[in-house]
C-alpha positions as CSV (number, residue, x, y, z in Angstrom):
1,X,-18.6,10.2,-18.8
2,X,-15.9,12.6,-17.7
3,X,-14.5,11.5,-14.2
4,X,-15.1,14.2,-11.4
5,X,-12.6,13.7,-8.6
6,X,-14.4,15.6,-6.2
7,X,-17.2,14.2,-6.7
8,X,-15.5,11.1,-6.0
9,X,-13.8,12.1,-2.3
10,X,-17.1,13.3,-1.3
11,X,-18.4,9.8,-2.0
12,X,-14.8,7.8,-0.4
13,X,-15.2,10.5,2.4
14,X,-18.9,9.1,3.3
15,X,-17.8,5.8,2.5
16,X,-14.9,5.0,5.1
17,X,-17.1,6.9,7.5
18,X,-19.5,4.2,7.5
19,X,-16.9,1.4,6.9
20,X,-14.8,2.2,9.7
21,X,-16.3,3.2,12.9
22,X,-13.2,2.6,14.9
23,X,-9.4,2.7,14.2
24,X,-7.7,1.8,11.3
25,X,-3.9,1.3,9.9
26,X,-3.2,2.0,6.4
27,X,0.0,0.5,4.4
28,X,1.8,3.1,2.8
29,X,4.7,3.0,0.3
30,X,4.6,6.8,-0.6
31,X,3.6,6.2,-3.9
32,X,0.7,7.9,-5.4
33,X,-2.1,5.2,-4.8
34,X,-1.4,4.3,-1.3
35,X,-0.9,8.4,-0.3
36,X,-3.6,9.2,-2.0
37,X,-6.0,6.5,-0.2
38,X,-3.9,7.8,3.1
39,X,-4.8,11.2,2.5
40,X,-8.4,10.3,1.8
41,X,-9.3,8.2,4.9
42,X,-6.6,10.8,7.0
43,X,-9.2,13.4,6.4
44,X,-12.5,11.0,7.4
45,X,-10.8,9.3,10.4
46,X,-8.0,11.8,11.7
47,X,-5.9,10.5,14.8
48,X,-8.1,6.9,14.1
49,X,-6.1,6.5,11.1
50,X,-2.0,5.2,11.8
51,X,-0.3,5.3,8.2
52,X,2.6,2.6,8.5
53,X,5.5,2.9,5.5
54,X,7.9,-0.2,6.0
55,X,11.6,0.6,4.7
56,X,11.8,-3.3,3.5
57,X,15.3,-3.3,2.6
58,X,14.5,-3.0,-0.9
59,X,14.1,0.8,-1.6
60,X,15.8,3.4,-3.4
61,X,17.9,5.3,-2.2
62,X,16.3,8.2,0.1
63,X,12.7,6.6,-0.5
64,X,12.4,6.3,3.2
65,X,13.1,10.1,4.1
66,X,11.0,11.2,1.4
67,X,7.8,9.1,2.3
68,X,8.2,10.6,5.7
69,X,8.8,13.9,4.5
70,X,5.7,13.8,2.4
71,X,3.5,12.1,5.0
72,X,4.7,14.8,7.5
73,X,3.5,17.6,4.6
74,X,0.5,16.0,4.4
75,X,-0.6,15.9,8.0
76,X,-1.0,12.3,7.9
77,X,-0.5,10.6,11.1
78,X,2.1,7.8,10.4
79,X,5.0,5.4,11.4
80,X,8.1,4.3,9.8
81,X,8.9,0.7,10.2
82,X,12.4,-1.0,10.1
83,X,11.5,-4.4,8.8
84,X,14.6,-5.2,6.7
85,X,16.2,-7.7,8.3
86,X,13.2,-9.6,8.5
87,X,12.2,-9.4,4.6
88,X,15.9,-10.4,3.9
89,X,15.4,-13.4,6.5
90,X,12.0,-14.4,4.8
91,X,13.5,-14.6,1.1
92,X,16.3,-16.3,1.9
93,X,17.0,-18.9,-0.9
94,X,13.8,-17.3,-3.0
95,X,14.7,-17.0,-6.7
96,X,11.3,-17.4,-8.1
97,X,9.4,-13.7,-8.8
98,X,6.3,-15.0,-7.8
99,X,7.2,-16.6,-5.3
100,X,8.9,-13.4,-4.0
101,X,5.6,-11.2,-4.4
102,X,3.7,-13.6,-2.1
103,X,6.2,-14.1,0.6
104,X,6.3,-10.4,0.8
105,X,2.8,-10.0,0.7
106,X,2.4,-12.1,4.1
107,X,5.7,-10.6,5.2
108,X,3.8,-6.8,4.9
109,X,0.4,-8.2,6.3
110,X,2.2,-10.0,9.2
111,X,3.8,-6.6,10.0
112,X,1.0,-4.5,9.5
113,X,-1.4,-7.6,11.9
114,X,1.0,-6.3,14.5
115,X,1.0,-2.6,14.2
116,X,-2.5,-3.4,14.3
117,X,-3.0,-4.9,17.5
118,X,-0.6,-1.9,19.2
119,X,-2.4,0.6,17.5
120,X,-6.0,-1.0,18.3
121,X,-7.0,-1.4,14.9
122,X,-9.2,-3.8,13.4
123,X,-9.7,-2.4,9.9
124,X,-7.0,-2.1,6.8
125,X,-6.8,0.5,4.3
126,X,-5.0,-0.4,1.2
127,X,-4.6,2.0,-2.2
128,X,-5.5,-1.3,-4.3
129,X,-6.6,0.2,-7.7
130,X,-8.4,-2.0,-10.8
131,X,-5.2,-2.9,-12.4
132,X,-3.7,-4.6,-9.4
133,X,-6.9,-7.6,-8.7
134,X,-7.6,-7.4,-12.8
135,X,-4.0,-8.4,-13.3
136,X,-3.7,-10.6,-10.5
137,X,-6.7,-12.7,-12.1
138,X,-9.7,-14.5,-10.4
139,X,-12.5,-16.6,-11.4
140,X,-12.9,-15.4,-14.2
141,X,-9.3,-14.3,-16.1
142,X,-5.9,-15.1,-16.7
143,X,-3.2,-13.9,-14.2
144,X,-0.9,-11.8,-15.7
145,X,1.2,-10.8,-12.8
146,X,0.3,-11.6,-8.9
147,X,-0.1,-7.9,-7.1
148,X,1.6,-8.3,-3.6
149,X,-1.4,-6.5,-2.3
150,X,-3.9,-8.8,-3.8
151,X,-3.1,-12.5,-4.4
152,X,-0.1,-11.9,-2.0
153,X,-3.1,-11.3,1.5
154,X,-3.4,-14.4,3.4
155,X,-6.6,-15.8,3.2
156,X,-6.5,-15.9,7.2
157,X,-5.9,-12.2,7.5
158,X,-8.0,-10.9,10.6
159,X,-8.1,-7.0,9.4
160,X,-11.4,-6.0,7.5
161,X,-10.3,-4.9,4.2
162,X,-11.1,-1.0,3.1
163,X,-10.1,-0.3,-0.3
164,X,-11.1,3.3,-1.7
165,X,-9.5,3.6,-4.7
166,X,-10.4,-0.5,-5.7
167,X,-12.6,0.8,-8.9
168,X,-10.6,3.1,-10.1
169,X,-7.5,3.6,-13.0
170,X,-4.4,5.4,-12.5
171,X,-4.9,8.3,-14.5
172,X,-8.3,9.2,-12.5
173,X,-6.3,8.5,-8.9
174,X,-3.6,10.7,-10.3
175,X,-7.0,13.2,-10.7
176,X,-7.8,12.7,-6.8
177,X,-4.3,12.9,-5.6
178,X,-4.0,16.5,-7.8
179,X,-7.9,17.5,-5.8
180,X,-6.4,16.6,-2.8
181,X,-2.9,18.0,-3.1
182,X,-0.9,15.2,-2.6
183,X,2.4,16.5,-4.8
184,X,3.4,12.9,-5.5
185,X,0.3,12.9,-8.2
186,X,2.4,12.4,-11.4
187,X,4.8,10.1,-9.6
188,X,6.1,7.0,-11.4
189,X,5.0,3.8,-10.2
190,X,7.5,1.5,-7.8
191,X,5.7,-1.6,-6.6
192,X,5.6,-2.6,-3.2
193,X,7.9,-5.7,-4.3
194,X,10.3,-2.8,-4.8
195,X,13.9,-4.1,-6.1
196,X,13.2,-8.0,-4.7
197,X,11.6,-8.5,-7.9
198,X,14.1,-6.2,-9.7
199,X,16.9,-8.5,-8.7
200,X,17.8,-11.7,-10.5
201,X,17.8,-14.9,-8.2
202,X,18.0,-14.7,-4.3
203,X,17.4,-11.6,-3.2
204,X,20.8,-10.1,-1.0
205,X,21.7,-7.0,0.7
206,X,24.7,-6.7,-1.7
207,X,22.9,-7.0,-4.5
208,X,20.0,-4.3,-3.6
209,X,22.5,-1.9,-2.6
């Protein structure tokens, strides 16, 4: 059956209404799941929904001004937050890739617990797609890779999860982000983990730059 993205916000639209009936933050890293998922619950919650991109240290070069830019184009009501000293401080020593993915992931959800609790949010909107929880295994498969977004969330996390996009595959949020005219649609993937798990060994300032 051929995949209607319309169809499909209409659905996410009514869906985040009745999952979130206050405010909400939403982690955003500018690529094309996570704006998509910002876009989608930006246009159910408005001013309810705070979209928080954290420069980790470990971007490319003019990531951060361009997820702004595009988050400013896009009407999205958002925050960039400085957290690189802290992610450095957290992998100190780190060598492990693993490892590195789920340090990061509490890093992220320890930031975004505390953008939270300013903003007065008590849910979290995440672009998780299929591939990220199918690949970071469960009950019933192998783990291929943990996702930073998945396997790397505390299990004590106080945020209710909201995850739009959770049942669907690239190409058919690519479909949604073109519907919704998000112009990072075709955009190449770049993990939240960005260059952390790029780098060989401990992860340094010298050797990100």
């Amino acid at each position: 059956m051929t995949f209607d993205a319309k169809a499909f916000i209409a659905e996410q639209v009514e869906a985040i209404r009745t999952a979130v009936p206050g405010k909400a933050i939403i982690a955003c890293s500018g690529g094309v799941d996570s704006t998509t998922a910002a876009v989608l619950a930006s246009g159910t919650l408005g001013d309810r929904l705070l979209a928080v991109y954290v420069d980790t240290g470990f971007m490319r070069t003019g990531e951060t001004e361009e997820v702004a830019r595009t988050l400013k184009e896009l009407q999205v009501n958002h925050r960039i937050l400085r957290g690189a000293e802290e992610f450095f401080a957290a992998l100190r020593g780190v060598a492990d890739p693993e490892k590195k993915r789920t340090i990061i992931g509490n890093k992220f959800i320890e930031l975004f617990e505390r953008e939270a609790k300013a903003f007065g949010a008590d849910y979290f909107v995440q672009g998780t797609i299929a591939p990220d929880w199918i690949e970071s295994g469960g009950q019933l498969r192998d783990r291929i890779k943990t996702h930073h977004n998945v396997a790397g969330l505390p299990a004590n996390m106080k945020l209710k999860l909201v995850e739009p996009l959770r049942d669907i595959y690239k190409d058919e949020v690519r479909a949604v982000a073109r519907a919704l005219g998000v112009r990072v649609a075709e955009r190449q993937p770049f993990p939240g983990p960005g260059l952390a798990v790029r780098v060989i060994g401990e992860v340094t300032a010298d050797k990100v730059t």
